[in-house]
C-alpha beads as a LAMMPS data file, in Angstrom:
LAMMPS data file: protein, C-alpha beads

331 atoms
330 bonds

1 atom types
1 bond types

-500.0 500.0 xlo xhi
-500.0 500.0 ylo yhi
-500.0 500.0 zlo zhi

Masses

1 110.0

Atoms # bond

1 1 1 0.000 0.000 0.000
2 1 1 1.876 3.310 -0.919
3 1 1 0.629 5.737 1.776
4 1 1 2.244 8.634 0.031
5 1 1 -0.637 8.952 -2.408
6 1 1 -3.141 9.633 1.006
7 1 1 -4.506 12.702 1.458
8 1 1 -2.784 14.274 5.087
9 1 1 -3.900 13.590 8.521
10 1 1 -5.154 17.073 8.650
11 1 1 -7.257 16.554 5.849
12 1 1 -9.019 13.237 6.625
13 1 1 -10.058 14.727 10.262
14 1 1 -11.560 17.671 8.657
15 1 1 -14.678 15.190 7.854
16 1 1 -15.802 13.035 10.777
17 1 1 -15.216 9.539 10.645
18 1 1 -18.662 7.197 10.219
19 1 1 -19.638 5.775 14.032
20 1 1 -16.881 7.672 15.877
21 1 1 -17.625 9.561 18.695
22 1 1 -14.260 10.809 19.974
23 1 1 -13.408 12.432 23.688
24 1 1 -9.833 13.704 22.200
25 1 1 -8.836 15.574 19.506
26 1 1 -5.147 14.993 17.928
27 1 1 -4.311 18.787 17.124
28 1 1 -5.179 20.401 20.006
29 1 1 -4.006 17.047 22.335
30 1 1 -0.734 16.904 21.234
31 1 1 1.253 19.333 23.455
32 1 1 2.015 18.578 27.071
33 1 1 -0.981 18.461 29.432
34 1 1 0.470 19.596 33.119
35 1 1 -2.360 18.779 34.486
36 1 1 -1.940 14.852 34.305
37 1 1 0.568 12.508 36.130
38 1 1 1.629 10.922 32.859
39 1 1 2.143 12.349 29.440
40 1 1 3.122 9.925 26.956
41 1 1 4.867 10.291 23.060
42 1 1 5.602 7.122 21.081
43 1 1 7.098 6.659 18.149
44 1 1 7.949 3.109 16.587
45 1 1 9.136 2.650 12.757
46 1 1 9.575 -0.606 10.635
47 1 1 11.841 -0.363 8.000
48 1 1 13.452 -2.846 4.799
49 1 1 16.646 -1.243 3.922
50 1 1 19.620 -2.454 2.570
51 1 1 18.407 -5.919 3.198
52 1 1 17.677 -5.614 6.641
53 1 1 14.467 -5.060 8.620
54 1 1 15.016 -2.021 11.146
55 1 1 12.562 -1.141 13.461
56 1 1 13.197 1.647 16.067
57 1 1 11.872 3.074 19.002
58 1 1 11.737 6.425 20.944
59 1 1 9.401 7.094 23.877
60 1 1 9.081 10.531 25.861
61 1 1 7.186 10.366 28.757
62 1 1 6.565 12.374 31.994
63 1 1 5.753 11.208 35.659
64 1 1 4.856 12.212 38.613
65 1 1 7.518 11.109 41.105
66 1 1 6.292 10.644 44.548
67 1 1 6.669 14.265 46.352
68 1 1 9.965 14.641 44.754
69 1 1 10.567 16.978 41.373
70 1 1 8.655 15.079 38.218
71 1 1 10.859 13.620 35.741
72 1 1 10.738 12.339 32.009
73 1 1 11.968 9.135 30.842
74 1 1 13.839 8.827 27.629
75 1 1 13.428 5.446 26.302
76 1 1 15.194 4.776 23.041
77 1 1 15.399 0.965 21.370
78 1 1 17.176 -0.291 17.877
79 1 1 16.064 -3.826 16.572
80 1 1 17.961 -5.759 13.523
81 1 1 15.443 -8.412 12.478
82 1 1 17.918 -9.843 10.253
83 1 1 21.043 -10.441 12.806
84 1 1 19.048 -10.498 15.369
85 1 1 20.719 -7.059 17.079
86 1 1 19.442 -5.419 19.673
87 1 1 20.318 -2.337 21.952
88 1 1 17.384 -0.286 24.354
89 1 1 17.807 2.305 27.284
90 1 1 15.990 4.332 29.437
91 1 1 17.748 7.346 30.529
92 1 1 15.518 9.515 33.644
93 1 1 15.579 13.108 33.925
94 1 1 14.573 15.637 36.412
95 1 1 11.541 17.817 34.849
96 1 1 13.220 20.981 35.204
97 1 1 16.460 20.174 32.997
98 1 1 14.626 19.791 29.904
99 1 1 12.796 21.842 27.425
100 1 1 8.983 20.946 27.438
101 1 1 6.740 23.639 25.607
102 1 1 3.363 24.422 27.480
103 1 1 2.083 25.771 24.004
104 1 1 3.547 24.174 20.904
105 1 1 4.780 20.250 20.630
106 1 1 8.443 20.735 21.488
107 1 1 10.457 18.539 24.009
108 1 1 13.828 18.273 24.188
109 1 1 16.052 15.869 26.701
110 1 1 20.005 15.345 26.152
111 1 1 19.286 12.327 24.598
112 1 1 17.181 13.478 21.547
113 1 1 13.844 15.398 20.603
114 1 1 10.389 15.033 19.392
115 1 1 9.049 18.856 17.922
116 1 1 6.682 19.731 15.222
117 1 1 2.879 19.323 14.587
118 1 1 0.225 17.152 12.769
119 1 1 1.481 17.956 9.320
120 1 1 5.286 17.672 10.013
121 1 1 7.210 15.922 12.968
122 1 1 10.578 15.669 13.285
123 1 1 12.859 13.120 15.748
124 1 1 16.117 12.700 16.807
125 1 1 17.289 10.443 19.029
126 1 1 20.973 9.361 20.362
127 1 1 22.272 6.616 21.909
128 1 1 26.188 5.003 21.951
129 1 1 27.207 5.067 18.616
130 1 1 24.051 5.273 17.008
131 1 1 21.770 8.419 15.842
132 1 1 18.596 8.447 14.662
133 1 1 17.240 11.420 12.617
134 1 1 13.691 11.551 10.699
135 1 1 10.490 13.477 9.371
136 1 1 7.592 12.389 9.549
137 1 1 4.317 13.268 7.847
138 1 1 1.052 11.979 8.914
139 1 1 -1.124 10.608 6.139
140 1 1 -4.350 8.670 6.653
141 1 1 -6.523 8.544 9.588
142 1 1 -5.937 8.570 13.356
143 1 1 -7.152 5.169 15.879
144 1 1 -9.245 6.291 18.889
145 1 1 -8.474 3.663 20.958
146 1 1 -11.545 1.917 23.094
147 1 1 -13.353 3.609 20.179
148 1 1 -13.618 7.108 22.022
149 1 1 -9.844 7.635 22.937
150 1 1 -10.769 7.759 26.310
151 1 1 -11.325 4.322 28.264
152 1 1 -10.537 2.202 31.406
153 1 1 -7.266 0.295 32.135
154 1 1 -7.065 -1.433 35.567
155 1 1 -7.551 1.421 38.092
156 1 1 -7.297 4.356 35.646
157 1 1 -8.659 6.320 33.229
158 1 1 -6.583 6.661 30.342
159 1 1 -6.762 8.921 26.688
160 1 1 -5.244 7.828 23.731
161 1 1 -4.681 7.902 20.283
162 1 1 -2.498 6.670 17.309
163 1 1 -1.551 7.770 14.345
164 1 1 -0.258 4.790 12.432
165 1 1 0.616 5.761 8.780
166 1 1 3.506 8.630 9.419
167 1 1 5.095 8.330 6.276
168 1 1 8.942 8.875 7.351
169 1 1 12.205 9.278 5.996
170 1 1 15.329 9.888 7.060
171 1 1 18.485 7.917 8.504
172 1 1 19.702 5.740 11.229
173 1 1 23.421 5.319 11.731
174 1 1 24.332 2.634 13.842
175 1 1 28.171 1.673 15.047
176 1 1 29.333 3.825 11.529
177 1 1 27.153 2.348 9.035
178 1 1 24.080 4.588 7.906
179 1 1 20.592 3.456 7.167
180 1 1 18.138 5.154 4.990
181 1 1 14.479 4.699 6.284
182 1 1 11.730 5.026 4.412
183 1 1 8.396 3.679 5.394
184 1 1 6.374 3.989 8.056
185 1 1 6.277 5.119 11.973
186 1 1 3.620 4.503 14.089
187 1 1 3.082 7.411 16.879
188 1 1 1.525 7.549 19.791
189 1 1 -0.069 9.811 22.265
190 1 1 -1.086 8.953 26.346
191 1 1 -2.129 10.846 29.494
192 1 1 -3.574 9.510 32.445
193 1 1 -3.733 10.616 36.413
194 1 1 -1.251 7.601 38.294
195 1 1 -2.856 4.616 40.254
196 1 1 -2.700 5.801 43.940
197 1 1 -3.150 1.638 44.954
198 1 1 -0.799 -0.797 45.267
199 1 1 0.557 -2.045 41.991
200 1 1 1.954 -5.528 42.317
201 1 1 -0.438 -7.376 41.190
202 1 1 -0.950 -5.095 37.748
203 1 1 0.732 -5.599 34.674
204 1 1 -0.216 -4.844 30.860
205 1 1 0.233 -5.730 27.247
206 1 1 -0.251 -3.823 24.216
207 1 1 0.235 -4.563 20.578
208 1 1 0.263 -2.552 17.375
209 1 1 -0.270 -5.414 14.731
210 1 1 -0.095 -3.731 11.002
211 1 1 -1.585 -6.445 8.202
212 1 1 -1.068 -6.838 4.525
213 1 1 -4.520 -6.658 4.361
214 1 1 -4.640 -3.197 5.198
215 1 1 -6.205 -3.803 8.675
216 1 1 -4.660 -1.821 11.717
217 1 1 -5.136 -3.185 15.227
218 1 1 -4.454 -1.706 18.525
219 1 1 -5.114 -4.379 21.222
220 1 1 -4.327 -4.197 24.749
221 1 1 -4.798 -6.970 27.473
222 1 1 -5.109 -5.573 31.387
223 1 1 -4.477 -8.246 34.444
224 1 1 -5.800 -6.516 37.956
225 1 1 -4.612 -9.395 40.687
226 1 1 -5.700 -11.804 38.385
227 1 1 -8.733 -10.401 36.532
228 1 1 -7.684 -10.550 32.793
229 1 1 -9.413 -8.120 30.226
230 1 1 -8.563 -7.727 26.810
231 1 1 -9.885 -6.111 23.390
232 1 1 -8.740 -4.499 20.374
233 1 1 -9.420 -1.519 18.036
234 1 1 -9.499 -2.226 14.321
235 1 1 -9.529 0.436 12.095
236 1 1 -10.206 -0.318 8.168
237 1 1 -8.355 1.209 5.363
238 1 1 -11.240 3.520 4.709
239 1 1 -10.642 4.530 8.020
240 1 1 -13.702 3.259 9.984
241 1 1 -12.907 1.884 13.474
242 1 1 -14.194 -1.337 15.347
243 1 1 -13.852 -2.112 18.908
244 1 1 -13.759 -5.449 19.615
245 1 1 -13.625 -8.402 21.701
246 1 1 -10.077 -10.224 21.837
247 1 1 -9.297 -13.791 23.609
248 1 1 -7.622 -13.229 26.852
249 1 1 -3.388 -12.863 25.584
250 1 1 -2.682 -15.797 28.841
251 1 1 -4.686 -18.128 26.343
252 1 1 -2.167 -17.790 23.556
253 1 1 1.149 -16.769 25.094
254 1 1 4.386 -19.142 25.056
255 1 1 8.142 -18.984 24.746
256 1 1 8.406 -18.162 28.068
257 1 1 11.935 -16.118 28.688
258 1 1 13.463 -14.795 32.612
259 1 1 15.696 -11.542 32.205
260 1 1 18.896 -12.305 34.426
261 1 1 18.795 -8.087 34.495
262 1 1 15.306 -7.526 35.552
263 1 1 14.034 -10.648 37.412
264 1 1 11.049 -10.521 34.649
265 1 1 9.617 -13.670 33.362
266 1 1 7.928 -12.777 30.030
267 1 1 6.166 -14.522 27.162
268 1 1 7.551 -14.007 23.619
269 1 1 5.031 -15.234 21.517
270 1 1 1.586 -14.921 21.003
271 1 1 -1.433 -16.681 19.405
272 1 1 -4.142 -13.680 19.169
273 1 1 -7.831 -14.230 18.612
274 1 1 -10.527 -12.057 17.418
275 1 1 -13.282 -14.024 16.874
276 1 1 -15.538 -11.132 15.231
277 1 1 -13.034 -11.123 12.464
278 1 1 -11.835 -14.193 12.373
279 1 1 -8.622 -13.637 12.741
280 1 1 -5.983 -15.628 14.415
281 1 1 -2.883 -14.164 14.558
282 1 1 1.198 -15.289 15.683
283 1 1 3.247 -12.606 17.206
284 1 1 6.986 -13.363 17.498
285 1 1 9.586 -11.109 18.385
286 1 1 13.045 -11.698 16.780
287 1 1 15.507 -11.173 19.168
288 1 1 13.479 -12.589 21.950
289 1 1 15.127 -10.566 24.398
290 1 1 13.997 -7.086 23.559
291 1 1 13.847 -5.653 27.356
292 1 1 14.563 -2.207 28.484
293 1 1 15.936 -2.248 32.294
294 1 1 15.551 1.609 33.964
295 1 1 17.072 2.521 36.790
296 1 1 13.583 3.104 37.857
297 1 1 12.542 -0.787 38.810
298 1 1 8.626 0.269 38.182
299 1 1 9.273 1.038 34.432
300 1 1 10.768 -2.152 33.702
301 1 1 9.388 -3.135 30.824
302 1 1 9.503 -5.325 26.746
303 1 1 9.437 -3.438 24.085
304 1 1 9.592 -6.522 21.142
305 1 1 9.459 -5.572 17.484
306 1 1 7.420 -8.172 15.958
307 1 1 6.723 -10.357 13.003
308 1 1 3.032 -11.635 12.348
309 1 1 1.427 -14.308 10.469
310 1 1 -2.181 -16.001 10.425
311 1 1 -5.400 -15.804 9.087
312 1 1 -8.001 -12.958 9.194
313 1 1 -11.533 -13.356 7.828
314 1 1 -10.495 -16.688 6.221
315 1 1 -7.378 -15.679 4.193
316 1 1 -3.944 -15.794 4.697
317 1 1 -2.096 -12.721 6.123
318 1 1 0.960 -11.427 7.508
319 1 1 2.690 -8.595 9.244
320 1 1 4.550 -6.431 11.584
321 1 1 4.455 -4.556 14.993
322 1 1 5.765 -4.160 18.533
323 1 1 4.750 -5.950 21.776
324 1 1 4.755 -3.641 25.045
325 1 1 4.537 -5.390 28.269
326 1 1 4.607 -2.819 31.474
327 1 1 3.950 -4.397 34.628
328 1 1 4.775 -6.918 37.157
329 1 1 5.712 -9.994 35.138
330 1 1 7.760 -11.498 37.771
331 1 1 7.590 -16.053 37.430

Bonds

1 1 1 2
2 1 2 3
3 1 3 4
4 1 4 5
5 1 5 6
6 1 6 7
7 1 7 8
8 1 8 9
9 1 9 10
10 1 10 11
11 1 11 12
12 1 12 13
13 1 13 14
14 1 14 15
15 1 15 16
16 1 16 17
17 1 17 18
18 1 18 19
19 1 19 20
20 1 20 21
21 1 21 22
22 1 22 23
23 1 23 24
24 1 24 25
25 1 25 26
26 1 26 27
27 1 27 28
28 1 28 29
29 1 29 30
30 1 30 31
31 1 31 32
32 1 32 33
33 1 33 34
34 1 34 35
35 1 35 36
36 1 36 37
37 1 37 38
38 1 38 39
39 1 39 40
40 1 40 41
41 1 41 42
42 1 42 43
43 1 43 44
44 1 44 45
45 1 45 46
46 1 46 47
47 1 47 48
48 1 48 49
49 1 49 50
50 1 50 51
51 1 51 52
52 1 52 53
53 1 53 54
54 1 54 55
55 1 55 56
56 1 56 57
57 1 57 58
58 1 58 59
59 1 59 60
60 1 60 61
61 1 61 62
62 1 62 63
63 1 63 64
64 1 64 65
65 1 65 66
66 1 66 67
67 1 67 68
68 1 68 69
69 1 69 70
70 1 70 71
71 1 71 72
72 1 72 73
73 1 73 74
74 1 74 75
75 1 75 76
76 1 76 77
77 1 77 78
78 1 78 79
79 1 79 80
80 1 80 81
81 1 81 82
82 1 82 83
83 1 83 84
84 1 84 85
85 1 85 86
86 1 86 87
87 1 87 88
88 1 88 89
89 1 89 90
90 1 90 91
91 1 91 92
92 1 92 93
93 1 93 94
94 1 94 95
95 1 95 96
96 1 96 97
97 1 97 98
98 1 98 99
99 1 99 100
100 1 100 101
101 1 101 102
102 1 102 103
103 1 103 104
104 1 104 105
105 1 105 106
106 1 106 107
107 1 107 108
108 1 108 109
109 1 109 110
110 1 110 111
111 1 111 112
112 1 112 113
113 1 113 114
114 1 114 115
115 1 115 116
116 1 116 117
117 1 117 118
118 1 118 119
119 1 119 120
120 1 120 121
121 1 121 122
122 1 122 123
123 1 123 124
124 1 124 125
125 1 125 126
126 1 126 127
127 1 127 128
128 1 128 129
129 1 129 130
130 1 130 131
131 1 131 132
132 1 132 133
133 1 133 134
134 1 134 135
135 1 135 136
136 1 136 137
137 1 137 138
138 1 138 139
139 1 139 140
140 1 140 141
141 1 141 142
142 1 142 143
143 1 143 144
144 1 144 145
145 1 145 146
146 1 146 147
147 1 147 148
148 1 148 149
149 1 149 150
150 1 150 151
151 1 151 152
152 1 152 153
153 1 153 154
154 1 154 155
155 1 155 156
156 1 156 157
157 1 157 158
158 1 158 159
159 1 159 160
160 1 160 161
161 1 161 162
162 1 162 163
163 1 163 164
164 1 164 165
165 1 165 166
166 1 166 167
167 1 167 168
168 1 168 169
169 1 169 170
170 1 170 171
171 1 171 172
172 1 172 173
173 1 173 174
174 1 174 175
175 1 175 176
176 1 176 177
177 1 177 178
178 1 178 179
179 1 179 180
180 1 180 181
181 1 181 182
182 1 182 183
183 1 183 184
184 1 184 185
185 1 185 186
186 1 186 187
187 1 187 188
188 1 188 189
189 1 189 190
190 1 190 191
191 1 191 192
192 1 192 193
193 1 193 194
194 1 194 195
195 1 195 196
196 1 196 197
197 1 197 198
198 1 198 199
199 1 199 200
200 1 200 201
201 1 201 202
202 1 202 203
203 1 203 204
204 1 204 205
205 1 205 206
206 1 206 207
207 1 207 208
208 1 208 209
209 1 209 210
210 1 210 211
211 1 211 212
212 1 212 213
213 1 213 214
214 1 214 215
215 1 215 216
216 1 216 217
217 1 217 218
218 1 218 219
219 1 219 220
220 1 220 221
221 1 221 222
222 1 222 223
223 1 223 224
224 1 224 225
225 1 225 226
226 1 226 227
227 1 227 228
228 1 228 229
229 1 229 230
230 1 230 231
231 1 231 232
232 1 232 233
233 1 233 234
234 1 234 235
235 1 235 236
236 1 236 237
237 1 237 238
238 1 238 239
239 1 239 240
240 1 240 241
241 1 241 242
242 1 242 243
243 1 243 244
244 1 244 245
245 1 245 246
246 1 246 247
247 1 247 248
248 1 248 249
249 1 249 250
250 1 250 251
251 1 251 252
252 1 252 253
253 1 253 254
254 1 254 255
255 1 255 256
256 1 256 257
257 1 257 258
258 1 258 259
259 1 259 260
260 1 260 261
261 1 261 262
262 1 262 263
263 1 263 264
264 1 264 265
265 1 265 266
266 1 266 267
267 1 267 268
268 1 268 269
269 1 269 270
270 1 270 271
271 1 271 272
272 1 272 273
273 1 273 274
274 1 274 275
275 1 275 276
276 1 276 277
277 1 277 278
278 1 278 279
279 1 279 280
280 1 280 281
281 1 281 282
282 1 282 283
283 1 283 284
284 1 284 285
285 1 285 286
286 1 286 287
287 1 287 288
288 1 288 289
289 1 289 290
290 1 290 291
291 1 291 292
292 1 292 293
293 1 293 294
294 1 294 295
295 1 295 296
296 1 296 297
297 1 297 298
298 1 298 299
299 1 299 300
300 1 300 301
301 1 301 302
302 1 302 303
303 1 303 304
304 1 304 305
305 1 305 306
306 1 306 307
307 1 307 308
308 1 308 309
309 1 309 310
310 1 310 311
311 1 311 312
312 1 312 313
313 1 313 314
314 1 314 315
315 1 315 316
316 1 316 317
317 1 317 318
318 1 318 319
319 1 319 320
320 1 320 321
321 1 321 322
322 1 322 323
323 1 323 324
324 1 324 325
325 1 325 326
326 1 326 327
327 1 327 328
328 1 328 329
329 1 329 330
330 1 330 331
C-alpha cells in the first residue's frame, strides 16, 4: 500500500469519521498536558533497507515522582530483524532540565527530541554510537483507541490515540554504518492521572499489529490481581474503526523467557484471537530478548518488534508490529 498517495492527517479529520464519537482531539491534544501525572509520546518505525528489517523506538514520557521533582523518561530501542541485534535504554531526567513547551509540541532531553505538529514531525534520538534522525508526515486517519480515545485500564482512566501511517524518511546510523528509512512510523499519544493503589499485582500488554490486508489493530490486554481483560481496536483502510472483543493474551502466550537483568519472566510469543473477524494471529519477536531495564525498577518493561502471520476473515495474512509489556511480570 503506498501511503504517500493519502490525502494528510489534517485533511481526513476535517470530515468526521462514520460511528466515531471521539473524547480527544489529535491537534489540540498533542502538546504537554500539566495537568496529568503521565504524558506519553511514542514513536515506533519498521523499515526494509539495505536488506535488513530495522525497526526503532523512541518514547518521551513524563511522571509524577512521589513528592519529589517530576521527571521524564527517555526510552530509546534499535532492533535488527535480520542479525538479530538489539540495543534499548531508558535514561531519567529531572523535569526541570529539559525543554517541554506548554504551548507548541516541542520537548527536548540530552538524549534526543520530538518537535513539530500534525502535518510535520521531526525526531532525533541518540544513543552510543548510534543516531537516529527523521520526518515524519502523517497521512491517513488517526485510531481512537476503546473507540472514544478515552477508556478504562485497571484502576485508571486513560486517553489515547495513534496515528499509524507517518510516512517517514530519514536515517539511522548505527556503530558507523548509515541506514536510509523510508516507510512507516507509528506514533503515539497517552495521558492519564497515576494509580494511587498498590501495583503488584498489575501488569499490561499492548500490541500494534499492522496487516497486509490493510487492517490496523491496537489491542491491549489488562491483568488486575488476576482479573484478565482484553480487546482491540481495528480500524479499516477507509478509516472506519471497530472495537472489539479479543481472547484473553494468557490463552495464547508461550516462549516463556526470565531476564537475568530484571528478574522478569515474560512470554515471547503470542497466538491472538478475534473471533468477530476471524482472525488468528502469531506474534513473534526476533531477538526474543527485547527488554529495556531503567534505573527506575517500576518502568521495567519489553518493548519486542514483531513479526506476524495467520489468518483474518479466512485468508492468509501477515505482518509487523511491537509488543509492550509494562507491569509486574515477575515467574
Amino acid at each position: 500500500m503506498d501511503h504517500t498517495t493519502k490525502k494528510s492527517l489534517i485533511e481526513n479529520m476535517q470530515k468526521p469519521t462514520k460511528g466515531l464519537t471521539p473524547l480527544v482531539y489529535p491537534v489540540r491534544d498533542l502538546i504537554y498536558k500539566k495537568e496529568y501525572d503521565v504524558n506519553s509520546w511514542f514513536a515506533i518505525g519498521h523499515f526494509e533497507t539495505e536488506g535488513h528489517k530495522i525497526n526503532y523506538l523512541f518514547h518521551l514520557m513524563t511522571l509524577e515522582n512521589a513528592g519529589a521533582e517530576p521527571v521524564i523518561a527517555s526510552i530509546v530501542s534499535f532492533t535488527d530483524e535480520t542479525t538479530g541485534w538489539y540495543y534499548g535504554e531508558d535514561k531519567v531526567y529531572p523535569l526541570s532540565s529539559v525543554t517541554i513547551s506548554e504551548s507548541e509540541f516541542n520537548i527536548e532531553v540530552p538524549n534526543g527530541f520530538m518537535r513539530g505538529n500534525l502535518e510535520e514531525m521531526q525526531i532525533y534520538a541518540t544513543a552510543p554510537d548510534m543516531e537516529l534522525n527523521v520526518k515524519l508526515n502523517p497521512v491517513g486517519f488517526p485510531i481512537y483507541n476503546g473507540g472514544t480515545g478515552c477508556f478504562p485500564l485497571n484502576d485508571m482512566t486513560v486517553y489515547q490515540y495513534s496515528i499509524p501511517t507517518m510516512d517517514t524518511d530519514g536515517t539511522l546510523t548505527i556503530e558507523g554504518k548509515t541506514y536510509h528509512l523510508d516507510g512507516l512510523t507509528w506514533f503515539d499519544r497517552q495521558w492519564e492521572m497515576m494509580q494511587n493503589n498498590d501495583n503488584s499485582n498489575i501488569k499490561w500488554s499492548w500490541m500494534d499489529l499492522n496487516l497486509s490486508n490493510g487492517e490496523i489493530i491496537s489491542l491491549w490486554c489488562a491483568v488486575n490481581n488476576g482479573v484478565e481483560t482484553s480487546w482491540a481496536t481495528v480500524m479499516h483502510p477507509d478509516g472506519t474503526q471497530t472495537v472489539t472483543y479479543a481472547e484473553p493474551f494468557s490463552k495464547g502466550e508461550s516462549d516463556y523467557w526470565l531476564s537475568e537483568k530484571s528478574g522478569q519472566y515474560y512470554p515471547t510469543k503470542w497466538v491472538i484471537e478475534l473471533p468477530e473477524f476471524e482472525a488468528r494471529l502469531e506474534v513473534t519477536p526476533s531477538p526474543r530478548h527485547q527488554e529495556i531495564v531503567s534505573v527506575i525498577p517500576a518502568l521495567h518493561k519489553y518493548e519486542g518488534a514483531s513479526a506476524v502471520t495467520g489468518s483474518y476473515r479466512k485468508e492468509e495474512v501477515t505482518g509487523y508490529g511491537y509488543v509492550e509489556l509494562v507491569g509486574n511480570w515477575s515467574k
